[in-house]
C-alpha positions in Angstrom: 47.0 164.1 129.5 47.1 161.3 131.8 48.1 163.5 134.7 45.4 165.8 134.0 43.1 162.9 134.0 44.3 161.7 137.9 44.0 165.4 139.1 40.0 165.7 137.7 39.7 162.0 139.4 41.4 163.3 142.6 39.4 166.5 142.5 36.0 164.5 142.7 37.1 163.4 145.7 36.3 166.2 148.0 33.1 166.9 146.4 32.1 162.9 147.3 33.0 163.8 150.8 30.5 167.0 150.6 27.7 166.2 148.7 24.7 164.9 150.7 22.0 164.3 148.0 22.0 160.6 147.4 21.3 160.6 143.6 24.4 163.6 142.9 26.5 161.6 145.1 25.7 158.4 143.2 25.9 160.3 140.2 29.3 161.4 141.2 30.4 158.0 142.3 29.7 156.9 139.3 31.9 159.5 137.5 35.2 158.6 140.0 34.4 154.9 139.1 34.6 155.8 135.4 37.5 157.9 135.6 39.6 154.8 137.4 38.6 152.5 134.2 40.1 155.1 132.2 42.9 154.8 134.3 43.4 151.8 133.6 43.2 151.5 130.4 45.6 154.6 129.7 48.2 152.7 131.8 47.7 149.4 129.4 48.0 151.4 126.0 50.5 153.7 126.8 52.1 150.9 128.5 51.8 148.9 124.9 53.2 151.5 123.1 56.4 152.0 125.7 56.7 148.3 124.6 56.7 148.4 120.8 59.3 151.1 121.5 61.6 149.2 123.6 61.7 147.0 120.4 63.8 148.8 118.5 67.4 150.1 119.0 67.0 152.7 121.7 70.2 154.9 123.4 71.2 154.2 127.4 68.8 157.9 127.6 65.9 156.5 125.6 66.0 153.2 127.3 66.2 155.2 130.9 63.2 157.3 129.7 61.3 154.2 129.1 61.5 152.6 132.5 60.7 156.3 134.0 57.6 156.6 131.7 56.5 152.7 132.6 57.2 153.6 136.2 54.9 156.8 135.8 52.0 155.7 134.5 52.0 152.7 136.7 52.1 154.9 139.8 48.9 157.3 138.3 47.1 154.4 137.6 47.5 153.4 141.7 46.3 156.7 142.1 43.4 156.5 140.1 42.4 152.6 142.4 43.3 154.8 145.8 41.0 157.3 144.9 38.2 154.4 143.6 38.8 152.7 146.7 38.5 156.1 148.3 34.8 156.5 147.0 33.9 153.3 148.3 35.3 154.3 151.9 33.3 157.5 151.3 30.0 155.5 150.2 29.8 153.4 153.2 30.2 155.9 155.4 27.1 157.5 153.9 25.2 154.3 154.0 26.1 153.4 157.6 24.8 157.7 158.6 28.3 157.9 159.7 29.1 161.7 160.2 32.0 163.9 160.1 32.4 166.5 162.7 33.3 170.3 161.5 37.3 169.7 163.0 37.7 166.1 161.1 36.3 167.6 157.9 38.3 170.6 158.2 41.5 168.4 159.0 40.7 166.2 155.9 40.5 169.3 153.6 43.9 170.4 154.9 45.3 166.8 154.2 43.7 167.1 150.6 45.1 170.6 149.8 48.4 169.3 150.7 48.0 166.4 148.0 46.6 168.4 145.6 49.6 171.0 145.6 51.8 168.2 145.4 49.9 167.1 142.4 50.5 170.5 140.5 54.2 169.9 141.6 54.0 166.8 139.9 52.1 168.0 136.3 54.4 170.6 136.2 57.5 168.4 136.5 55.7 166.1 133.7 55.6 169.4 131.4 59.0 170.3 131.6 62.2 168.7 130.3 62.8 165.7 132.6 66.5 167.0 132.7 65.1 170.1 134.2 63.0 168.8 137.2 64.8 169.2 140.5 63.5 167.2 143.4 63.3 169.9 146.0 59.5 171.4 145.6 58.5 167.3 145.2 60.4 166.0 148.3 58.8 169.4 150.5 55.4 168.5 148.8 55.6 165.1 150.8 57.4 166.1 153.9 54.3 168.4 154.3 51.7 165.7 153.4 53.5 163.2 155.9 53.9 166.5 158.8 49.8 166.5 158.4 49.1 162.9 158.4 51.1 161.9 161.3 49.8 165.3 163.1 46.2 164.1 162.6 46.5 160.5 163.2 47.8 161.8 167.0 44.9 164.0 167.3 42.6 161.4 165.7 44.3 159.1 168.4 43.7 161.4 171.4 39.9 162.2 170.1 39.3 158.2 170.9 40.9 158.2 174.1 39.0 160.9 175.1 35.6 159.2 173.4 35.3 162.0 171.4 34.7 160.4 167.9 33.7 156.9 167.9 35.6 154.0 166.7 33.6 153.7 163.0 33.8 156.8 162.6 37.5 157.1 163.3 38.2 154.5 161.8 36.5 155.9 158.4 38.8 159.2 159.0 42.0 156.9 159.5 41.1 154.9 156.4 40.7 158.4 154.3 44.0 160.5 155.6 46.4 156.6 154.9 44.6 156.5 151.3 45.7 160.1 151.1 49.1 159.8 152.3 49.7 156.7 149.5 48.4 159.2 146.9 51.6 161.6 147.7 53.8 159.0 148.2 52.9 157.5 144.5 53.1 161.5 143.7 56.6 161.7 144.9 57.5 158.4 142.9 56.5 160.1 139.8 58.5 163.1 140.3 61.8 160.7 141.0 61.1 158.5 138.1 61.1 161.7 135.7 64.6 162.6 137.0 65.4 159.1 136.5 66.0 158.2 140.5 
């Protein structure tokens, strides 16, 4: 459940960078800020119950799955801040008129599909028994993810050079492809955490 929660919160993301009506995105701003308190609070009681747990007699395997689990859910609740934080980003770029040409949105979309299918990888590694989860489809997920960011930070790089985008707004774009790169590398951590790395 909690990974279904963090892929709705990611998924609002894109429509934040979209949406130009200033009530629906406030709206909508208000819904990722919700979602990150529930975040959080999923991390504390699941976090509580790991703990009551660990009370008792637990086997080396049920201890190990313990410390994966705590691991987990603190990496989906740094999700859930990056993409709050993300938001914010988002909102001040609005309020400054700060606008996106059609190459930098489409580069960000290709940056958010790439997190997004690492996200599936990651649910469906969370559904499966932990002893079945190979690290192969993760570890590609985030090669890809790191191929694109360091890809557009050069053209991002070469855009200023050439005066092409302006500093604030570059600096917005920067700002949104490192928050996304953090998301898959928290993704990735999930994934080793379940097979106990």
């Amino acid at each position: 459940k909690f990974g279904k929660i963090v892929v709705k919160l990611f998924n609002m993301i894109p429509e934040l960078l979209k949406e130009r009506d200033d009530k629906k995105f406030k709206k909508q701003a208000d819904r990722v800020k919700k979602y990150e308190d529930i975040t959080d609070r999923m991390e504390v009681e699941i976090a509580n119950y790991l703990a009551k747990v660990s009370q008792g007699e637990l086997s080396d395997s049920a201890s190990i799955k313990v410390r994966s689990m705590i691991s987990i859910i603190n990496d989906m609740e740094r999700i859930g801040d990056i993409c709050y934080q993300m938001s914010v980003v988002v909102e001040r770029k609005n309020n400054k008129k700060v606008y996106f040409s059609s190459g930098v949105k489409e580069s960000l979309d290709k940056m958010i599909t790439d997190v997004s299918r690492a996200m599936d990888i990651m649910n469906e590694n969370i559904n499966v028994n932990y002893k079945k989860v190979k690290l192969s489809k993760a570890n590609k997920a985030e090669i890809t993810i790191n191929e694109t960011r360091n890809r557009l930070r050069k053209e991002y790089l070469k855009k200023i050079e050439k005066g092409e985008i302006s500093i604030q707004n570059g600096m917005i774009y920067n700002n949104l492809i490192h928050s996304l790169e953090k998301i898959g590398d928290h993704i990735l951590n999930i994934s080793e955490a379940i097979t106990g790395k």
